[in-house]
C-alpha positions as CSV (number, residue, x, y, z in Angstrom):
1,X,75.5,109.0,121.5
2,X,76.5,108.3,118.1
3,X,75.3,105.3,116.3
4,X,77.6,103.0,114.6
5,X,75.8,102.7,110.9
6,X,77.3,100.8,108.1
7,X,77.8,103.5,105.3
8,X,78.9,102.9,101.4
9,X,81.6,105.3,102.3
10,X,83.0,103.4,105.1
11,X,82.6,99.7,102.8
12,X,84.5,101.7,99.8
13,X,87.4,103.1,102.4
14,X,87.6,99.7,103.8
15,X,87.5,97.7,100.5
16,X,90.2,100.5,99.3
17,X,92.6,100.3,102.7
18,X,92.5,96.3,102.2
19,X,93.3,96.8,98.3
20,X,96.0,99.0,99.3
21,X,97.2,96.5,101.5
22,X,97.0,94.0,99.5
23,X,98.9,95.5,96.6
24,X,102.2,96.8,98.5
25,X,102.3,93.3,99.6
26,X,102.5,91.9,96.5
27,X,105.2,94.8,95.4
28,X,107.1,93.6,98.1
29,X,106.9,90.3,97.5
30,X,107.6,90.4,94.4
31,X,110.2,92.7,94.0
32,X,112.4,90.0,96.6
33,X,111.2,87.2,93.8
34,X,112.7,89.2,91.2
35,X,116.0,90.1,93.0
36,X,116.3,86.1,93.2
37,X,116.1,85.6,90.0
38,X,118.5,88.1,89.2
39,X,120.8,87.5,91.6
40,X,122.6,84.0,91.7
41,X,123.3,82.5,95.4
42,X,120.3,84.6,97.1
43,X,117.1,83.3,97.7
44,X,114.6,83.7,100.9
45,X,114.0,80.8,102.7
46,X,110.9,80.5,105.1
47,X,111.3,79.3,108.4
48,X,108.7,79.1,111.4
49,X,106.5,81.3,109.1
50,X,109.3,83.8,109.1
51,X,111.0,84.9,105.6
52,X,114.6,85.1,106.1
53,X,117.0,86.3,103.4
54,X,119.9,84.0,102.7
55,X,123.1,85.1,100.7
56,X,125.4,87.3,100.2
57,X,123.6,90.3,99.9
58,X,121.3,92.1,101.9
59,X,118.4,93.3,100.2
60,X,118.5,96.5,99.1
61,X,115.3,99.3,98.8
């Protein structure tokens, strides 16, 4: 049977997974931001805890 152990290894691969994580979302994010700013008549709108892009372009990646 193997034992289940907390390692360092496994904290850092965690920690680095959930920092990973963290940071595409925030490219994401941030890169729909930017397109509203840039682009007049397009914004996202949150509904239901849903992000739904209004406008009259589709995002574009």
């Amino acid at each position: 049977m193997k034992q289940n152990k907390v390692t360092l290894k496994g904290i850092i691969e965690a920690v680095h997974q959930l920092f990973w994580l963290l940071l595409v979302n925030m490219l994401f994010f941030g890169a729909f931001r930017l397109v509203e700013t840039m682009v007049p008549n397009c914004t996202m709108e949150e509904e239901s805890g849903e992000l739904v892009w209004v406008g009259t372009l589709s995002p574009k990646f």
